[in-house]
C-alpha positions in Angstrom: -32.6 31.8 169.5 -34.3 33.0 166.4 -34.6 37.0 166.0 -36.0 38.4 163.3 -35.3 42.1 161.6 -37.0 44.2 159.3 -35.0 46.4 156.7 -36.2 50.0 157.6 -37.9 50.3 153.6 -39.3 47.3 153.8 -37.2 45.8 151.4 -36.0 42.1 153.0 -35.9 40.7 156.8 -33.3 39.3 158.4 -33.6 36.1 160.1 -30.7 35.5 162.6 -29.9 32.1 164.5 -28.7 33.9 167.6 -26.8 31.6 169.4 -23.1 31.9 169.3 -22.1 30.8 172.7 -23.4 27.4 170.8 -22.0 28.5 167.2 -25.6 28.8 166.3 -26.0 24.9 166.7 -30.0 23.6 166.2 -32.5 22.3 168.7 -36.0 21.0 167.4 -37.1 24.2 168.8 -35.0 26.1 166.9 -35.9 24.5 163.7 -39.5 25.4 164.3 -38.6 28.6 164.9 -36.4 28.7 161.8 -39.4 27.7 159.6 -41.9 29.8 160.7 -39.8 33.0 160.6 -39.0 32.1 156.9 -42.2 31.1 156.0 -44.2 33.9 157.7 -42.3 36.5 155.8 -44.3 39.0 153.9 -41.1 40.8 152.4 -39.8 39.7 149.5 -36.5 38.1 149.8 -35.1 37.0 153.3 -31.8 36.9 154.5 -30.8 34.2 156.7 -27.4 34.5 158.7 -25.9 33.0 162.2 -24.9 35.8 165.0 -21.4 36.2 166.2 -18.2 33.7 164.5 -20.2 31.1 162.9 -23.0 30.4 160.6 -24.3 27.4 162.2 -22.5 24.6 163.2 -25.9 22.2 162.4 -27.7 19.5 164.6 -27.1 21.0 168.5 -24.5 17.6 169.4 -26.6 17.2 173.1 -29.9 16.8 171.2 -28.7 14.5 168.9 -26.7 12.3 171.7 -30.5 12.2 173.2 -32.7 11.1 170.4 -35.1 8.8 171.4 -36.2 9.0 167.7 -33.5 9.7 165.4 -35.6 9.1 161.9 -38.2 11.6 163.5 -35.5 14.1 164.0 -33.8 13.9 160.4 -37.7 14.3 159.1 -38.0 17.4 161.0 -35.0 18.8 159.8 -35.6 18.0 156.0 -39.6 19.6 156.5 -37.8 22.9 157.5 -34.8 22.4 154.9 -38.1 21.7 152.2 -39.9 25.1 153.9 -37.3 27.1 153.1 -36.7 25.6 149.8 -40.3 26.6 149.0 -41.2 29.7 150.8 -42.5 32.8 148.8 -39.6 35.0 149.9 -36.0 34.6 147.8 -34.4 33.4 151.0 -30.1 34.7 150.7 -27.7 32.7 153.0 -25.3 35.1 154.0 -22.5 33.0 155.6 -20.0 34.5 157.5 -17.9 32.1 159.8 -18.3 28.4 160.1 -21.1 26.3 158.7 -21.2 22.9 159.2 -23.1 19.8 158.7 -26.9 20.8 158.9 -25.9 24.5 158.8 -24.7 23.6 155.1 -27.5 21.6 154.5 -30.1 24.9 155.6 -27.8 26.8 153.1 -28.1 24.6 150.2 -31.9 24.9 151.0 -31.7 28.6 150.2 -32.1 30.1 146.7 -28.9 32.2 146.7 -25.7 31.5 148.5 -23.0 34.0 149.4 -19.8 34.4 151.9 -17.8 36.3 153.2 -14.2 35.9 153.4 -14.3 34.5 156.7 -16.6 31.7 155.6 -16.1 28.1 155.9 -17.7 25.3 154.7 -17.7 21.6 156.0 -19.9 18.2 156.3 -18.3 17.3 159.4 -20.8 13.9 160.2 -18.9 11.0 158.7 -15.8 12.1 161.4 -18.4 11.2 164.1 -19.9 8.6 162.4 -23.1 10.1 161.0 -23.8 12.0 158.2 -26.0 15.2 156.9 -29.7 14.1 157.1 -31.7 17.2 155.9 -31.6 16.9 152.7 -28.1 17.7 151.7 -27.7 14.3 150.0 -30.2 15.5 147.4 -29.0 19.4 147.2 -25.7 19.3 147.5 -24.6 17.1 144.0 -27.5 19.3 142.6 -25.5 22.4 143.3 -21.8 21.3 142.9 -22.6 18.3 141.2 -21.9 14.4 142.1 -18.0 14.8 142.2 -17.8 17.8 144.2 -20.6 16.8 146.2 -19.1 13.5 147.3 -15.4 14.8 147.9 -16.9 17.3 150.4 -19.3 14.6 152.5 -16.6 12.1 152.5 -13.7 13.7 153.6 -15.3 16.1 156.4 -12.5 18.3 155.4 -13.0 22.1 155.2 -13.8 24.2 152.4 -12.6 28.1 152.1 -15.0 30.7 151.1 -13.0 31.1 147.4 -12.5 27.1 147.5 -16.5 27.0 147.5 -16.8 29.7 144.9 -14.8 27.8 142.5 -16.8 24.4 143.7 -20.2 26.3 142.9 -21.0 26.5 147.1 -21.8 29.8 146.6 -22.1 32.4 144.2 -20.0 34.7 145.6 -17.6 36.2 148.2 -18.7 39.6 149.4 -17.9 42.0 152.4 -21.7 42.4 153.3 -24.7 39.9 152.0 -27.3 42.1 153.0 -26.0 43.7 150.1 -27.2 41.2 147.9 -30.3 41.0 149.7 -31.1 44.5 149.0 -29.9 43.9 145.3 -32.3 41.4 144.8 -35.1 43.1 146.6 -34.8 46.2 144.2 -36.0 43.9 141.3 -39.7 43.4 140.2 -40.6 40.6 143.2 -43.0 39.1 140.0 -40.4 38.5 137.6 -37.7 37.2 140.8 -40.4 34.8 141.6 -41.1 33.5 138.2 -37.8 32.6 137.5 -36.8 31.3 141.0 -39.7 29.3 140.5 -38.9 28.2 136.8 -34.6 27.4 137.7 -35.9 25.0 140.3 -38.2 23.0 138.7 -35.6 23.0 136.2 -32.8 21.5 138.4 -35.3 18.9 139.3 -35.9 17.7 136.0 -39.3 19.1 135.4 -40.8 20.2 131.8 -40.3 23.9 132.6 -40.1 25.0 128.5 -44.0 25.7 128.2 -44.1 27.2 131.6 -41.5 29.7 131.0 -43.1 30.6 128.1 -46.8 31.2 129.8 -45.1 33.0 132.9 -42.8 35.3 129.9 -46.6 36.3 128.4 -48.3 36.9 131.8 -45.1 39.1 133.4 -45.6 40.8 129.9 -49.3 41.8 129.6 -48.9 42.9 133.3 -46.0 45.7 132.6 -46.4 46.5 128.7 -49.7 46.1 128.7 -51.7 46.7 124.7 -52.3 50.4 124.0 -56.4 50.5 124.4 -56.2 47.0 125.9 -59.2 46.3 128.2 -57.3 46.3 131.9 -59.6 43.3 132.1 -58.5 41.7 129.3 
C-alpha cells in the first residue's frame, strides 16, 4: 500500500499511499509502513502524496468499526504523525484530491504543505461522531491558529485548496508539488535542516534565540571558512 520512489539524481523520494480503490484510507499496517518509509529515507527531503483522486481519506472506517483497543490505535497513529514530524528528511505533502480526517492530520505532521487545485481539505470525524486523534488537535491551531482550527474540526465542512491557502493549510497551490520538492532539495540540506529544526522548536514555545545564533556560527565556519584557518579548527 506503500510504494516508494527515488528521484533519478537523487534529489527527494517519493512516498505514495497507493490505495485508491480505498481513497488511500489507513490500516495499522499501513501506518507502519508509512513511518518506516519516511524515516528510513537517506535523501534529503521526502514527498509524501496519495495515488489516484484522493490524498487520503484517514483512519480505514472497517478498522476503526473493529477496534478492540481504540486508545491503542489513536497512539499508533500519533507515533507515526510524531515520526514524520521528526524525521531527518524535510517531508512535503503534496495534496492532490481529498484529504480527510487523519489524512489532514499526517499533513499537518509534515514540514511543508502544498495543493493542487484539485485539493480538498476536511475533518470529517465529529459527523460520525469521533474526532481526529493523531495529533491534529495540537497541529492544527498551531498552523492556522485556534479560530481557524476550531471552525474546521467542528463543522466537518470542506475546505478548497485557495480556502486553505488563505486559512494558512498550506503554503501554496501549485500544478506539480514535486516541484517544490525538488526546489527544496536544491538548497544546502545543512542550512534546510537548521532552520526546520529552529521554526519548530519555535512554534512550540522553545528558547530557540541562542540556538539560532550557535547553528548561524557553525553553518558559517563550515562554508566561509577563515583564510589560513586550521580545517581542524
Amino acid at each position: 500500500m506503500i510504494r516508494t520512489e527515488r528521484a533519478a539524481d537523487g534529489a527527494y523520494r517519493t512516498v505514495t499511499l497507493d490505495r485508491p480503490e480505498a481513497r488511500n484510507a489507513l490500516r495499522p499496517a499501513d501506518l507502519d509502513a508509512l513511518e518506516a518509509a519516511v524515516v528510513e529515507a537517506d535523501e534529503p527531503v521526502v514527498l509524501l502524496r496519495g495515488a489516484g483522486s484522493a490524498f487520503c481519506a484517514g483512519a480505514d472506517l472497517d478498522a476503526v468499526a473493529g477496534l478492540d483497543d481504540p486508545e491503542a490505535f489513536a497512539a499508533h497513529g500519533q507515533r507515526v504523525a510524531d515520526a514524520i514530524e521528526s524525521a531527518d528528511a524535510v517531508v512535503v505533502a503534496g495534496v492532490d484530491g481529498a484529504a480527510r480526517g487523519g489524512g489532514v492530520e499526517l499533513a499537518l505532521a509534515c514540514d511543508l504543505r502544498v495543493a493542487t487545485p484539485a485539493a480538498t481539505f476536511a475533518e470529517t470525524g465529529v459527523a460520525l461522531g469521533l474526532f481526529g486523534a493523531w495529533g491534529g488537535t495540537a497541529r492544527l491551531p498551531r498552523v492556522v491558529g485556534e479560530g481557524a482550527a476550531l471552525d474546521v474540526a467542528c463543522s466537518a465542512r470542506i475546505l478548497d485548496a485557495e480556502e486553505a491557502l488563505r486559512f494558512g493549510l498550506v503554503s501554496r497551490v501549485v500544478d506539480d508539488p514535486a516541484a517544490v520538492a525538488r526546489e527544496v532539495a536544491e538548497n544546502d540540506s545543512d542550512a534546510v535542516a537548521a532552520v526546520r529544526r529552529l521554526v519548530r522548536a519555535g512554534a512550540r514555545g522553545e528558547e530557540t534565540a541562542a540556538a539560532e545564533r550557535e547553528a548561524f556560527a557553525r553553518l558559517h565556519a563550515e562554508h566561509f571558512p577563515r583564510e589560513g584557518a586550521c580545517p581542524d579548527g
